[in-house]
BAFI-3210 file (N, C-alpha, C; in Angstrom, 3 decimals, decimal comma, padded with zeros to 6 digits):
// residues 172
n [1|2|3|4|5|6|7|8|9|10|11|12|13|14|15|16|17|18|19|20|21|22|23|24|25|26|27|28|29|30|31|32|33|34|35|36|37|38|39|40|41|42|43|44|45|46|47|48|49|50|51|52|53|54|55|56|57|58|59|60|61|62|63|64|65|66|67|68|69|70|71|72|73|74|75|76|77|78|79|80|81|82|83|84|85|86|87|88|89|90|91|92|93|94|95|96|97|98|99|100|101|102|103|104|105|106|107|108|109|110|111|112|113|114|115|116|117|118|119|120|121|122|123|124|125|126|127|128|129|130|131|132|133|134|135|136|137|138|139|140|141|142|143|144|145|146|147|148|149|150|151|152|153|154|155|156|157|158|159|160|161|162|163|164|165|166|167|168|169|170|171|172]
n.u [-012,813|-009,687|-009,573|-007,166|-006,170|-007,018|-005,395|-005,951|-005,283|-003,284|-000,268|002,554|004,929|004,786|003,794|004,945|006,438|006,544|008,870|009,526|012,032|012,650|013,045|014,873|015,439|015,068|012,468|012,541|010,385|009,791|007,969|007,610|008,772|011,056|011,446|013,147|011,111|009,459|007,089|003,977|002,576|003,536|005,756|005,818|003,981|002,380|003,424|001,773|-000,414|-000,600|-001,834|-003,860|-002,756|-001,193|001,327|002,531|005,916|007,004|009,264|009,557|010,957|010,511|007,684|006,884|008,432|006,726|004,325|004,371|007,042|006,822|004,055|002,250|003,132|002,934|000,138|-000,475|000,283|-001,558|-003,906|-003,351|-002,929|-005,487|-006,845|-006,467|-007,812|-006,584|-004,900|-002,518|-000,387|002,589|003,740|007,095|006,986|005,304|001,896|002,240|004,914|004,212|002,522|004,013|006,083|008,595|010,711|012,205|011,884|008,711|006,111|004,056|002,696|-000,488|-000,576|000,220|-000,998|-003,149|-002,996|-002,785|-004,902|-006,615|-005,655|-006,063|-009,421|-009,581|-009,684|-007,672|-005,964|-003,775|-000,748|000,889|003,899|006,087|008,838|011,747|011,975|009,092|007,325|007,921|007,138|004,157|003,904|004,589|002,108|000,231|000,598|000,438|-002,480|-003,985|-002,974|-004,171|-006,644|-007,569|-006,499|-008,645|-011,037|-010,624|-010,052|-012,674|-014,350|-013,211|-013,893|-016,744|-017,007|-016,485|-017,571|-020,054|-019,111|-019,532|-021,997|-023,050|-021,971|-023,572|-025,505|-025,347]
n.v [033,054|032,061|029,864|027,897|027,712|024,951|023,073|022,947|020,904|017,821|017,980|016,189|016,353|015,850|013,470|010,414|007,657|004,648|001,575|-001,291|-003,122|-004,927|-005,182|-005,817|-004,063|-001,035|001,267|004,126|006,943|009,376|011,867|011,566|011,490|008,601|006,500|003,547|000,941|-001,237|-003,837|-005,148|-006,388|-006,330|-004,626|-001,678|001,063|003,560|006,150|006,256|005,207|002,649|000,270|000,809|000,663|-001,289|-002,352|-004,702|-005,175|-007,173|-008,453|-009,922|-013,017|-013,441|-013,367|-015,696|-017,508|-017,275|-018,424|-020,331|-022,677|-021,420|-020,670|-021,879|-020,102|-017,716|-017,313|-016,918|-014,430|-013,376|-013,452|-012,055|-009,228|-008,992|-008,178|-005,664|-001,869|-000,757|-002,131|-004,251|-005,722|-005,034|-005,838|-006,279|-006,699|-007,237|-008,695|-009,978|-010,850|-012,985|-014,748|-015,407|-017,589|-017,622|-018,813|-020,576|-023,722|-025,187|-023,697|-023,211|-021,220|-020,741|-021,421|-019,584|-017,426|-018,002|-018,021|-015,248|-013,958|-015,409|-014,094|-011,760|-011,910|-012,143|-010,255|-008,790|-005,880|-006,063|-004,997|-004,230|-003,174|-003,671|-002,671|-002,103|000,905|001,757|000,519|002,061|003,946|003,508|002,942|004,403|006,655|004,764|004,891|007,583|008,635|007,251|008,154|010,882|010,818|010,026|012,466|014,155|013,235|013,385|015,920|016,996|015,857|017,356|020,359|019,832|019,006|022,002|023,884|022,498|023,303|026,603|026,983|026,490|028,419|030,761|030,093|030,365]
n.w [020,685|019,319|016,475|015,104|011,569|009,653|007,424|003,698|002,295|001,941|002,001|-000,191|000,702|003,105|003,877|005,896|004,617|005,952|005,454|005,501|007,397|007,057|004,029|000,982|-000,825|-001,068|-002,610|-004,073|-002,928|-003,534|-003,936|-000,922|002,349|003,376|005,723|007,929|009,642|011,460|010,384|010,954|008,765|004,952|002,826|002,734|004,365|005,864|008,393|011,376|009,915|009,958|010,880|008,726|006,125|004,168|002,009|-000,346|-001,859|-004,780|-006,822|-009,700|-010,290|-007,036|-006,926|-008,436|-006,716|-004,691|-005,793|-006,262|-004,454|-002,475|-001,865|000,846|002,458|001,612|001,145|003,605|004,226|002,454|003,828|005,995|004,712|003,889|006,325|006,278|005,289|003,345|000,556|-001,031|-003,577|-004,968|-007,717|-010,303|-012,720|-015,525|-016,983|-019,240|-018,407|-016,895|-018,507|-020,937|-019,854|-019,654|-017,817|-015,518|-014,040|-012,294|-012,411|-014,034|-016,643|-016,913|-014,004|-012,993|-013,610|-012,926|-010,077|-009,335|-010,358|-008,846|-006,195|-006,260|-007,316|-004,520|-003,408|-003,104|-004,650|-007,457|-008,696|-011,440|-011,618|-013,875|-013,665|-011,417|-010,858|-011,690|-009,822|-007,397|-007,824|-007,777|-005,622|-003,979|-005,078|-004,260|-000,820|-000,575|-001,668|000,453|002,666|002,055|001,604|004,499|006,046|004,262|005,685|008,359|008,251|007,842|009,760|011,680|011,151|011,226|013,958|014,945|013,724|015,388|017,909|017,099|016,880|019,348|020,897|020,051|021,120|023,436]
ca.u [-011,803|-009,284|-008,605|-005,952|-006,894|-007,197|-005,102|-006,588|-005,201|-002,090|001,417|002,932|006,572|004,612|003,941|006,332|006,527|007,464|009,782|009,378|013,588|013,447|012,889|016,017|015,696|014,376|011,910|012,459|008,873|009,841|008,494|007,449|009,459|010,992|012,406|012,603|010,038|009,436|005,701|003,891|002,685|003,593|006,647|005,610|002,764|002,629|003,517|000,463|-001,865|000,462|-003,054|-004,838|-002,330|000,105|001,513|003,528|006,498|007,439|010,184|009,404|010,671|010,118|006,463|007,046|008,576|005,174|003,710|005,456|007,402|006,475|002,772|001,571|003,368|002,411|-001,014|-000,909|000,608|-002,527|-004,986|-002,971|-002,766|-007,069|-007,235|-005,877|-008,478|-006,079|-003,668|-002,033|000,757|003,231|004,592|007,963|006,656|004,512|000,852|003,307|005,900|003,980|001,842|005,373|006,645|010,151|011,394|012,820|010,890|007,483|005,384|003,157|001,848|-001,667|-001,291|000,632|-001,850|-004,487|-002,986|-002,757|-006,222|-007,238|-005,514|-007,365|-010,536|-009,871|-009,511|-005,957|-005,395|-002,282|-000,537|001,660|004,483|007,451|010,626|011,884|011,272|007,667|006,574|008,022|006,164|002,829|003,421|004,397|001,160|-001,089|000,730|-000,093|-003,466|-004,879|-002,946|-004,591|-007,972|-007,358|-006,597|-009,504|-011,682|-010,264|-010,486|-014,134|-014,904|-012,709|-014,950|-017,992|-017,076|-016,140|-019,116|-021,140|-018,992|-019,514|-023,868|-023,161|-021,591|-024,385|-027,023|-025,586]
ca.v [032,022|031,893|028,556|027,584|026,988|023,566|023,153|022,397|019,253|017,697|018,200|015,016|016,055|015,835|011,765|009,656|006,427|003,463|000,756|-002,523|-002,880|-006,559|-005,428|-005,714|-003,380|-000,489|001,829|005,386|006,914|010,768|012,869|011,154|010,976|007,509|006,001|002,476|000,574|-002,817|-003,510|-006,747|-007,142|-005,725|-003,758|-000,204|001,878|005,422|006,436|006,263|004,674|001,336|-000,602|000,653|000,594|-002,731|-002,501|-006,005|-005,556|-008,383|-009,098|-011,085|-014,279|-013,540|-013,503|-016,881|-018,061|-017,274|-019,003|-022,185|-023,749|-020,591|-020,866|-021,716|-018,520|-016,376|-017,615|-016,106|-013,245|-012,619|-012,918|-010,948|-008,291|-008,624|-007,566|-004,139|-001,446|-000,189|-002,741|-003,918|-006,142|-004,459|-006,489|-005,668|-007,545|-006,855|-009,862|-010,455|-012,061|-014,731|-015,308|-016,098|-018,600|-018,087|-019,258|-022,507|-024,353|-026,331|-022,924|-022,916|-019,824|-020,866|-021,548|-018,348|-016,348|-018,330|-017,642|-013,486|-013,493|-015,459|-013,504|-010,487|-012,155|-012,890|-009,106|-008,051|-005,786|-006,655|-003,918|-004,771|-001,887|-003,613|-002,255|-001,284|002,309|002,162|000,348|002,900|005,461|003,090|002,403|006,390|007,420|004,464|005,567|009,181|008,670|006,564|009,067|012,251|010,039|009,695|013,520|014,803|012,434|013,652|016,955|017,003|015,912|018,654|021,205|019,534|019,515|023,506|023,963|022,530|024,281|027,587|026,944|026,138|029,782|031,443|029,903|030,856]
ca.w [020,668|018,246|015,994|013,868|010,624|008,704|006,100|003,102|002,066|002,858|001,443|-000,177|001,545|004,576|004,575|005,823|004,317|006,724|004,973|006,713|007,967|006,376|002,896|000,480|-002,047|-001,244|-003,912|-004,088|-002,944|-003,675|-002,848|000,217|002,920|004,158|007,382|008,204|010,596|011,297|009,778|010,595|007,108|003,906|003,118|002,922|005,109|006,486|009,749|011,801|009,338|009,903|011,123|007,683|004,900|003,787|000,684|-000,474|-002,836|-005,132|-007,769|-010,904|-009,590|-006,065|-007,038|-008,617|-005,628|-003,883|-006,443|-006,126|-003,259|-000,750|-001,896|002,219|003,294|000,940|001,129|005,186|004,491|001,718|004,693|006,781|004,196|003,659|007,282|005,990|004,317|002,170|000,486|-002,923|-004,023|-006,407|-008,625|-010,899|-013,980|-016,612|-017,120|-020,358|-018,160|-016,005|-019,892|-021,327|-019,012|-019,860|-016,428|-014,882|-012,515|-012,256|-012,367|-015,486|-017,074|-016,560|-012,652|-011,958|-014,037|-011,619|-008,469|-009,312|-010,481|-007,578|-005,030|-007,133|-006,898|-002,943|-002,717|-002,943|-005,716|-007,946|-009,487|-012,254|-011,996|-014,875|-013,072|-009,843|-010,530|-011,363|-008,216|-006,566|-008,312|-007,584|-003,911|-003,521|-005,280|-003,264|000,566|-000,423|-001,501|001,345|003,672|001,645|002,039|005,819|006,282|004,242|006,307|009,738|008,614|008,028|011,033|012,831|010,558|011,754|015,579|015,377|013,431|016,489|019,121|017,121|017,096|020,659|021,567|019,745|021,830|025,110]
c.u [-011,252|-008,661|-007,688|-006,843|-006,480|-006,943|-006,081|-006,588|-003,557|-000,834|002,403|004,311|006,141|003,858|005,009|006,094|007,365|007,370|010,239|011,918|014,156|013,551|014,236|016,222|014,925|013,280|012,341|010,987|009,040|008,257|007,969|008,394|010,050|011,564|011,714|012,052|010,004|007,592|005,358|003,417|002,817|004,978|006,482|004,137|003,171|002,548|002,242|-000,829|-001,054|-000,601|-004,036|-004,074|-001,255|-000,113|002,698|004,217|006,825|008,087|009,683|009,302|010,606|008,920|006,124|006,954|007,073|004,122|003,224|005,824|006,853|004,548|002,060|002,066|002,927|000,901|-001,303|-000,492|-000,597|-003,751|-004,852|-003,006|-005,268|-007,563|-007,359|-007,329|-007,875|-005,103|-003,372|-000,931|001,370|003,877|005,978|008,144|005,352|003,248|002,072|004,456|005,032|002,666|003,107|005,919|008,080|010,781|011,781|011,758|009,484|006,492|004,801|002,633|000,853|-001,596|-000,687|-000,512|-003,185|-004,356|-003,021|-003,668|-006,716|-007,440|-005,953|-008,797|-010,782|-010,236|-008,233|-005,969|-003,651|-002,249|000,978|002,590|005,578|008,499|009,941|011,161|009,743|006,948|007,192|007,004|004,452|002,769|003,411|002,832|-000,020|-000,877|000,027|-001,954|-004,375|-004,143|-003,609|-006,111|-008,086|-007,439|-007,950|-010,895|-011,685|-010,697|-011,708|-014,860|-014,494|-013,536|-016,263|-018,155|-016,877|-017,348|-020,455|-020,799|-019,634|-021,254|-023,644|-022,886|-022,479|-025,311|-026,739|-025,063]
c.v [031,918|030,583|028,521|026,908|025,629|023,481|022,263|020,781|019,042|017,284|016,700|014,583|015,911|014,346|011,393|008,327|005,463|002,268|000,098|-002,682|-004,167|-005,955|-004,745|-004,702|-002,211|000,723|002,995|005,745|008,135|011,017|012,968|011,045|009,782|007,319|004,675|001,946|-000,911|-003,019|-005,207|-007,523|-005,808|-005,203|-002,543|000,282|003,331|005,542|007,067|005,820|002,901|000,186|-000,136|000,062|-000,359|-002,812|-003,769|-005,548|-006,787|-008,432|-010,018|-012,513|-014,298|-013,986|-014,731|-017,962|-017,808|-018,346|-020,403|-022,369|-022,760|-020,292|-020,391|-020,260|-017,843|-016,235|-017,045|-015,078|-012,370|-012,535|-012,035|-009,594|-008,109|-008,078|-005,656|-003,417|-000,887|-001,220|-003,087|-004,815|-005,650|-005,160|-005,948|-006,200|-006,787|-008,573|-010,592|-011,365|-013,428|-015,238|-016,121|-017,315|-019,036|-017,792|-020,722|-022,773|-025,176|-025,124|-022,803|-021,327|-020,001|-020,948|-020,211|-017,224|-016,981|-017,669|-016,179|-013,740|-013,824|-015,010|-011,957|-010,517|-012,245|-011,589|-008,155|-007,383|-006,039|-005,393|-004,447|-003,397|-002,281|-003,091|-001,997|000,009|002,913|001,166|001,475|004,333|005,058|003,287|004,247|007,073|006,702|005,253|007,148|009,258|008,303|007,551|010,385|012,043|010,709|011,405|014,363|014,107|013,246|015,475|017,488|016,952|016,350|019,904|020,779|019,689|021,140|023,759|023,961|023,002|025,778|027,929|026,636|027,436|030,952|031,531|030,170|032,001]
c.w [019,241|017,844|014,957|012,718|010,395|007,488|004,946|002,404|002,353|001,576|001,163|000,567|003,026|005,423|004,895|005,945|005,067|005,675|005,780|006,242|007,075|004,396|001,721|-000,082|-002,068|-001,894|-003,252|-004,069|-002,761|-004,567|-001,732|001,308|003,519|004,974|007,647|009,691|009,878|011,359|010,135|009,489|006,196|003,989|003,501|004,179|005,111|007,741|010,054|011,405|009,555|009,713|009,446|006,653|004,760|002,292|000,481|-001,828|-003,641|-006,330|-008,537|-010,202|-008,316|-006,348|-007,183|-007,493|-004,551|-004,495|-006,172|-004,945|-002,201|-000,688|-000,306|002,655|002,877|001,248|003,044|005,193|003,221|003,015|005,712|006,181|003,659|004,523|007,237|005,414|002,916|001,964|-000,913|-002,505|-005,292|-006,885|-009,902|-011,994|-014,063|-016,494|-018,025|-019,681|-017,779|-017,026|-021,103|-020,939|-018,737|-018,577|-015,909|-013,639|-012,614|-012,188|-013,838|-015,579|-016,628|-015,111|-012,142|-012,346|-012,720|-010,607|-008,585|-009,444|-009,239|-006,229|-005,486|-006,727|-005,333|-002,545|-002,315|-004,065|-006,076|-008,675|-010,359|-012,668|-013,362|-014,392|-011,639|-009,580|-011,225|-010,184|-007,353|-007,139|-007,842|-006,504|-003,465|-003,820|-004,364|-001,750|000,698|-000,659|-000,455|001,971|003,685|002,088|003,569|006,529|005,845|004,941|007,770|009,755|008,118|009,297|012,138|012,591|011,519|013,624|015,450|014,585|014,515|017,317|018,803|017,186|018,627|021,558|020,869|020,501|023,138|025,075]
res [x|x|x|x|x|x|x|x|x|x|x|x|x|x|x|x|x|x|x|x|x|x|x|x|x|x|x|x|x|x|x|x|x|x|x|x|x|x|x|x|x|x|x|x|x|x|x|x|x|x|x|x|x|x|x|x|x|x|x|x|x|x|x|x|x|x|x|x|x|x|x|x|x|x|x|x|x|x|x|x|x|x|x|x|x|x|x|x|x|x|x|x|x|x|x|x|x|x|x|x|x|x|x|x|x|x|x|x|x|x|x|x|x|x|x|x|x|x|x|x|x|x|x|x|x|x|x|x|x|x|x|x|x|x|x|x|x|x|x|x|x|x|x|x|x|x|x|x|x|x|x|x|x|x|x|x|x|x|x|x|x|x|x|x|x|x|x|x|x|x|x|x]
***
């Protein structure tokens, strides 16, 4: 019996990054492929890992706005995103901004630095990309890794079943 081999690991032009349909602005995640999908949390995933991987974009003062008046929401869309094994909020600020405070509003430095650490400590990592185009370079390198994960995982244990079929056609 002849099998097809098992590639060795998997080709980054050969993810394809789903880009939740609501999300405004969307990152460049070359050299991933994207196409939009409607995600129930996070913006980004990978087609077919949708149930492992939620990645949350967030804008400077978007983030804020989580901070502050959208607090309760945000605060369900962090336990929705803990359900995940793989997940992350990218942020498009630097620690240096929300240590500054130079913003309008009732958000203190000290409680926004709380609420990131805390939603750190809860179990979310925070990734602090500074622009648009390094969260896209973050969320491209997390989707690909947890999908490269996922493949050399799967294909172990395609090795290991043909492994036991091929001790199985020895013995008869």
């Amino acid at each position: 019996m002849t099998r097809s081999p098992i590639l060795a690991d998997l080709a980054a032009d050969s993810v394809i990054a789903i880009v939740d349909t609501r999300e405004r602005c969307p990152l460049d995640l070359a050299p991933l492929r994207a196409e939009a999908g409607t995600l129930t949390t996070g913006d980004y995933s990978v087609r077919g890992l949708e149930h492992v991987v939620a990645v949350e974009r967030k804008g400077a003062e978007d983030m804020l706005a989580c901070i502050g008046r959208g607090r309760e929401r945000f605060d369900r869309e962090i336990q929705r995103l803990l359900a995940y094994p793989v997940r992350a909020i990218i942020v498009e600020a630097g620690w240096q901004f929300f240590e500054r405070g130079e913003w309008r509003g009732n958000v203190t430095p000290n409680a926004a630095i709380g609420s990131l650490l805390g939603w750190i400590t809860a179990g979310v990592p925070i990734v602090m990309a500074y622009d648009h185009a390094g969260a896209g370079r973050f969320v491209s390198r997390i989707l690909y890794t947890a999908a490269r994960r996922r493949w050399r995982e799967a294909r172990a244990l395609v090795a290991a079943v043909q492994g036991e079929v091929s001790q199985m056609e020895v013995l008869t």
